[in-house]
C-alpha positions, -999 to +999 in steps of 0.1 A: +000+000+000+017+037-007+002+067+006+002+101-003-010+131+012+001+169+025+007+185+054+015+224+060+035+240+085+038+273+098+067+292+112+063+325+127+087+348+118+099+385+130+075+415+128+045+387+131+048+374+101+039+335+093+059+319+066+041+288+054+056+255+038+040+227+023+052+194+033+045+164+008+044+129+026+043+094+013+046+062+022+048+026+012+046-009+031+072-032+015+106-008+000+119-040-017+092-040-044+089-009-070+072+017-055+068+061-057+081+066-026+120+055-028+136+032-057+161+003-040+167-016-073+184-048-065+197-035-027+208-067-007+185-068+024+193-097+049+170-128+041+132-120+054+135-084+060+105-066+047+110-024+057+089+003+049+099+039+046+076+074+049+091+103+030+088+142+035+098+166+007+095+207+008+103+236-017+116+265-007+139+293-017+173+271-010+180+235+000+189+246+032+154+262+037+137+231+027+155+205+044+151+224+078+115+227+077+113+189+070+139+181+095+120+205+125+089+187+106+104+149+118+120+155+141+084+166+161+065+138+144+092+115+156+088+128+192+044+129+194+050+087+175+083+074+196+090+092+225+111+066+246+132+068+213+166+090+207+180+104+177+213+104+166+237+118+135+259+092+116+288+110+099+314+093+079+341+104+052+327+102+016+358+089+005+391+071+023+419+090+033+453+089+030+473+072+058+491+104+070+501+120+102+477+149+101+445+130+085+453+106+120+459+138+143+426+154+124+402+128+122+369+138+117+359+166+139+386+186+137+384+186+100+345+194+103+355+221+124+377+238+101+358+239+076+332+258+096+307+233+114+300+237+143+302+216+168+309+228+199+277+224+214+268+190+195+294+170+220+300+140+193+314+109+205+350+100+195+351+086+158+351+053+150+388+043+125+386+023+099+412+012+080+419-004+045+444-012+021+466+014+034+439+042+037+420+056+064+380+063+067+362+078+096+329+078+111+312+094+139+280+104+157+262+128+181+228+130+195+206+155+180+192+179+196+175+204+172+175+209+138+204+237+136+214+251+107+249+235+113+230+203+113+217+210+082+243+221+060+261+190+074+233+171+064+234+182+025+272+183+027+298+157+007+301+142+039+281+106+039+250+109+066+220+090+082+197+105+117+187+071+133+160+066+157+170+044+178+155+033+212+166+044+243+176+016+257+204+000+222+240+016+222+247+037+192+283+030+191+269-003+176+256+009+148+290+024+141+306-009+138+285-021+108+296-013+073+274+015+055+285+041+028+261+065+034+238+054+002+210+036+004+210+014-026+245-003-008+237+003+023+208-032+023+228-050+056+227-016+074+190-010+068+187-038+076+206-038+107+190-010+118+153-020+112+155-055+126+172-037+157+141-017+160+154+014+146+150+039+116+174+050+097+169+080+077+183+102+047+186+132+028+164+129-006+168+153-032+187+163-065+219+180-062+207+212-076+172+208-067+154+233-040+128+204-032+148+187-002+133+166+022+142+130+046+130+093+040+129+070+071+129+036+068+122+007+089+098-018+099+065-016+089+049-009+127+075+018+133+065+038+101+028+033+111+035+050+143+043+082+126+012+090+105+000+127+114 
């Protein structure tokens, strides 16, 4: 079953005025088989796993400007459907790194940091090293908060991402020690992961130079039921 529908949100904004934005939701029961709401392909899910994913999308005047609407947008609807649950940024290099002195000294943060993210008040977790025919790749996480506009732009950045929803009770460092590359069409074991764990995972949707932005969780089918609006 897919299901399509709008919602519309309202910020207020200085001098009493109220910016609107349309929010475009769908949805669909089973992501394996073709559907409107997000194409897999042939992505390897483990053996049995049957996800289902909800999508938000927004225009506005920059991709920044849509993806933060959506993002306040979820992260609220996340909150009123699974309140015991916690969400968290994944953050990994796009590409691996050469084995050098300063990439090891840098890392991740520090290299976020200098190219103007901030993070100071995010308090990520130490990165997670991984290491491969003589190069290096990094990954780390921090628990979101709100939808700052650091957040954002780090979101639509090069940098590979997921937010997962993740119950309070599972270790996040976990999910840091299975393989993902930040795409979802290679990324079947980690969805999978992730959903059979009871969590979501979700990503960024949206053409590179496209102002329509918006997120696509996915995750078992009960989960995704829990956040109709």
């Amino acid at each position: 079953m897919q299901l399509v529908l709008n919602c519309r949100i309202y910020f207020m904004m200085p001098l009493a005025i109220t910016m609107t934005i349309d929010i475009k939701v769908a949805s669909c029961d089973d992501v394996s088989v073709k559907n409107g709401v997000i194409n897999f392909g042939d992505v390897d899910f483990f053996k049995g796993t049957i996800l289902a994913a909800r999508r938000w999308v927004a225009s506005a005047t920059s991709p920044e400007g849509a993806l933060s609407s959506v993002l306040q947008f979820v992260c609220d609807t996340l909150s009123r459907g699974l309140p015991e649950y916690e969400l968290w940024i994944l953050v990994g290099n796009s590409a691996w790194q050469p084995d050098t002195r300063i990439i090891r000294y840098k890392r991740l943060w520090k290299i976020l940091m200098e190219q103007g993210f901030e993070l100071s008040t995010l308090r990520p977790l130490p990165e997670v090293l991984v290491e491969r025919d003589g190069e290096l790749r990094f990954f780390g996480v921090f628990r979101l908060q709100n939808a700052s506009t650091s957040v954002v732009k780090m979101m639509l950045s090069e940098y590979r991402t997921y937010m997962l929803a993740i119950p309070g009770g599972l270790k996040i460092q976990d999910f840091l020690k299975i393989d993902w590359l930040g795409n979802v069409e290679d990324d079947g074991h980690f969805l999978s992961a992730v959903g059979n764990g009871g969590g979501l995972a979700i990503k960024v949707v949206g053409g590179f130079d496209d102002q329509e932005r918006g997120l696509v969780a996915i995750g078992k089918p009960y989960l995704i039921g829990s956040l109709l609006n």
